[in-house]
C-alpha positions in Angstrom: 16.1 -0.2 4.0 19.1 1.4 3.0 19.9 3.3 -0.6 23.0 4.1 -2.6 23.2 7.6 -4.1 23.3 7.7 -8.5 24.2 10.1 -10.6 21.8 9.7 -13.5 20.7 11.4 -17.5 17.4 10.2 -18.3 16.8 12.2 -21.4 19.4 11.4 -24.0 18.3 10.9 -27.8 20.6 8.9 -30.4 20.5 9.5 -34.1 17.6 8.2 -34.1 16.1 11.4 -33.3 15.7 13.7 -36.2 18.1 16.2 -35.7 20.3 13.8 -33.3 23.9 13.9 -34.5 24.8 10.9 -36.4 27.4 9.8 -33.1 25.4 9.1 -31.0 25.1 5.9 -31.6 24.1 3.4 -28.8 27.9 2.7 -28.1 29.3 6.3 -28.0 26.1 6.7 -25.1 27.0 4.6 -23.1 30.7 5.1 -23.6 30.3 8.9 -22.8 28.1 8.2 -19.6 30.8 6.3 -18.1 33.4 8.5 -18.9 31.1 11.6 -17.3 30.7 9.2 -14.0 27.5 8.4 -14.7 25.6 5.2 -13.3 22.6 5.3 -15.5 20.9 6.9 -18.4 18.2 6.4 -20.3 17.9 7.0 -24.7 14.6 8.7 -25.1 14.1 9.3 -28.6 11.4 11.0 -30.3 8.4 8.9 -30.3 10.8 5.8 -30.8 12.3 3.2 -28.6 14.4 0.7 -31.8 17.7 1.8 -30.2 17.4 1.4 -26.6 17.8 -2.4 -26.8 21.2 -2.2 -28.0 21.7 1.1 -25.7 20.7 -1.3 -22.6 23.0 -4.4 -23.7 26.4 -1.8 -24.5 25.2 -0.4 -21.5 26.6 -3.7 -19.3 30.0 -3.9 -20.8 30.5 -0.4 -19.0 28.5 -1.0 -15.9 25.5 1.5 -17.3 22.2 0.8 -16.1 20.3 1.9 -19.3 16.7 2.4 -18.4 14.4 1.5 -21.8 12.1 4.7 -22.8 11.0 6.9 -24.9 10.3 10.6 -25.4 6.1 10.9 -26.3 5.0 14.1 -28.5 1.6 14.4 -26.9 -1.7 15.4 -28.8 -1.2 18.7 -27.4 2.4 18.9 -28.6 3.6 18.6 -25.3 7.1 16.0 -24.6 6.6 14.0 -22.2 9.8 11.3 -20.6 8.3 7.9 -20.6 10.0 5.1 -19.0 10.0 1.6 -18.4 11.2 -1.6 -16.4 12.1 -3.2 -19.1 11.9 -3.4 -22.8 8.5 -5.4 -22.9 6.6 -2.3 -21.2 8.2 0.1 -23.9 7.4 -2.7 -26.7 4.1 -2.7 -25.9 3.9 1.0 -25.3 5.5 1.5 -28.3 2.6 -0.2 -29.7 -0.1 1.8 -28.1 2.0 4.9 -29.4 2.0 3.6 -33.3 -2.0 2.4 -33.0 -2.5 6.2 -31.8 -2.1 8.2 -34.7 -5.0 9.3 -36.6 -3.9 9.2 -40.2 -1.1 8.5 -42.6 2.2 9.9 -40.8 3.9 12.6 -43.1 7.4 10.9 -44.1 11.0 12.0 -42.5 12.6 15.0 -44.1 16.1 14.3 -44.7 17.3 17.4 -46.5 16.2 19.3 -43.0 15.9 17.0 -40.1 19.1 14.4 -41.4 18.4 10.7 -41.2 16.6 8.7 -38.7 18.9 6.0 -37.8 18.9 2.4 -36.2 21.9 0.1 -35.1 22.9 -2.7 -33.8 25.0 -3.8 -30.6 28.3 -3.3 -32.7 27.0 0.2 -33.8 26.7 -0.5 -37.7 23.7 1.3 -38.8 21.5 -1.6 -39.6 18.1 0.6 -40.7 16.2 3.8 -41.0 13.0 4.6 -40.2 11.4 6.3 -42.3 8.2 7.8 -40.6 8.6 11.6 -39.0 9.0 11.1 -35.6 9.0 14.7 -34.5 4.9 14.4 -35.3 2.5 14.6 -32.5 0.9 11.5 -31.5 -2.9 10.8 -30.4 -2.0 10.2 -27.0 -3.1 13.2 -24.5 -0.7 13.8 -21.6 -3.6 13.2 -19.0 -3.5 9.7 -20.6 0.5 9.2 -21.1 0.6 8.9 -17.2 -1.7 6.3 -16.5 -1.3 4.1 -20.0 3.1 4.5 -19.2 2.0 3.2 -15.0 -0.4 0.4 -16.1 2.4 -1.2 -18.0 4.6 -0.8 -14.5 6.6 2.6 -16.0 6.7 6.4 -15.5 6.0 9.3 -17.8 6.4 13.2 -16.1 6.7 16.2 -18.4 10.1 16.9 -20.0 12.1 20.3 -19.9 9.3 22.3 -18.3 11.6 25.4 -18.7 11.4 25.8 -22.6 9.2 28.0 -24.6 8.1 25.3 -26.9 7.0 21.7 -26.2 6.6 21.9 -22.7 3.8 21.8 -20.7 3.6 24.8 -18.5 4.3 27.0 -21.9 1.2 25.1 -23.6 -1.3 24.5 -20.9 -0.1 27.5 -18.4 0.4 24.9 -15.6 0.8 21.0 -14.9 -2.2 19.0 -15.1 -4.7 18.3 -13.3 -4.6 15.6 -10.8 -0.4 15.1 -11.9 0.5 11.8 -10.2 4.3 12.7 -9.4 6.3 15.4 -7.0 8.9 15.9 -9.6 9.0 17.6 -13.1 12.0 17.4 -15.7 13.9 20.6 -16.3 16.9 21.4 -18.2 20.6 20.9 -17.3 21.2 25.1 -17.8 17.6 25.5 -16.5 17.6 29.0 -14.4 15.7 27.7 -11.5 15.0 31.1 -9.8 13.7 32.5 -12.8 11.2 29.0 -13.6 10.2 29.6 -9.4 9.3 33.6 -9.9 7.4 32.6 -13.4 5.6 29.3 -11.9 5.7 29.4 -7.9 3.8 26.7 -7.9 6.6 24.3 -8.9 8.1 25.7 -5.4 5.9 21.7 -4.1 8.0 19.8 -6.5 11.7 18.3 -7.4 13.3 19.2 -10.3 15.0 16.7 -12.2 17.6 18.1 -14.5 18.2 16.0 -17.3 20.7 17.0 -20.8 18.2 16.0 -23.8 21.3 15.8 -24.9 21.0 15.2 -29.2 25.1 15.6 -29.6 27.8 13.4 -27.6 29.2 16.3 -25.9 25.9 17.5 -24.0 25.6 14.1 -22.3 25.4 15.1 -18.6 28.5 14.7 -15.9 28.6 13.1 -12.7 26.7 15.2 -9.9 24.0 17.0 -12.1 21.3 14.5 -11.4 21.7 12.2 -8.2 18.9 9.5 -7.3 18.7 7.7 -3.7 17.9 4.3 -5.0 17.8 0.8 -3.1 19.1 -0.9 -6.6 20.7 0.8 -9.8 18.0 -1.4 -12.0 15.6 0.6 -14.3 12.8 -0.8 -11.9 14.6 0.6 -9.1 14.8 4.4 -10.6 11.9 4.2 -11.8 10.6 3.3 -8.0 13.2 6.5 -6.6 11.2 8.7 -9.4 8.1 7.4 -8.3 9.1 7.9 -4.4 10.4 11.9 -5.2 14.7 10.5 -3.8 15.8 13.0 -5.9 18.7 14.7 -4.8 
């Protein structure tokens, strides 16, 4: 079996995202990622998945493998990168996610968080949403791992590094019985410093990823590289699931 090595950003929101800059639209994504050499990405907004079909179809006029996904707020208040084969997996987790919540979800702030916007494949805003998206769902992250594999995708713990939404700050250390040998960490992530705090992490890969909210923080060429035997979402998802990260 032979593999082909990908540089990769598997953690970019568009302005869909409260606080996401009203460029990045599904076209600038994509446009950017090839620009910065990239071969795939994947638009992970918060708790929301209604631009990464539009991401994914841009995505093949540039050559962009756009993996469909979503970033989960856990119960705990913990982000977690969940992604998919394809965009009937994140549909249907998507669903699960909505059917989670235990009461009436508090409504988006514009005046603070800006607007929450959808688009189409020619990058007109066509929508809003008007739900709060940065809300914590009812989904536990012990559950987020098996409920994101059952419907054939991925979900691992996103920017581990940071002092707020991320699980080693909330729970002190990564679950119990955690089903993968990699972690996400940020792009300026200080990875001597994250190995002194949590030496534990020493048994894992780190995948650096940009969570990149504005055009210009979109990852280059080189900072994340997967060994993959095709560039398909279902064949990074497999090099995630198989620890070929570079």
């Amino acid at each position: 079996m032979s593999f082909r090595k990908i540089s990769v950003d598997l953690h970019i929101h568009s302005a869909l995202s409260p606080c996401g800059d009203d460029l990045m639209t599904p076209g600038n994504i994509v446009g950017m990622a090839a620009l910065n050499g990239l071969s795939a990405i994947a638009v992970t907004d918060h708790n929301a998945s209604m631009n990464s079909e539009a991401a994914a179809i841009l995505g093949k006029n540039y050559g962009i493998t756009v993996v469909p996904g979503l970033e989960l707020e856990t119960a705990e208040q913990i982000h977690v990168v969940c992604l998919f084969p394809d965009q009937d997996g994140l549909s249907r987790f998507q669903e699960i996610l909505l059917s989670s919540y235990g009461g009436a979800v508090p409504l988006n702030r514009t005046d603070i968080f800006g607007r929450q916007l959808l688009f189409n494949t020619a990058d007109e805003v066509c929508g809003e949403l008007d739900r709060m998206l940065l809300a914590s769902t009812g989904i536990t992250i012990d559950d987020s791992f098996g409920l994101a594999a059952s419907l054939g995708g991925i979900a691992y713990p996103a920017h581990v590094d940071r002092d707020s939404y991320s699980v080693l700050t909330s729970l002190g250390a990564l679950p119990y019985g955690y089903p993968h040998g990699f972690v996400e960490i940020s792009c300026g992530c200080d990875r001597e410093i994250l190995l002194k705090n949590f030496p534990e992490l020493e048994n894992y890969k780190l995948l650096p990823s940009s969570d990149a909210h504005y055009i210009d923080k979109i990852q280059e060429e080189g900072g994340a590289v997967l060994e993959v035997e095709e560039p398909s979402a279902a064949g990074i998802i497999d090099a995630l699931r198989q620890g070929r990260i570079l």
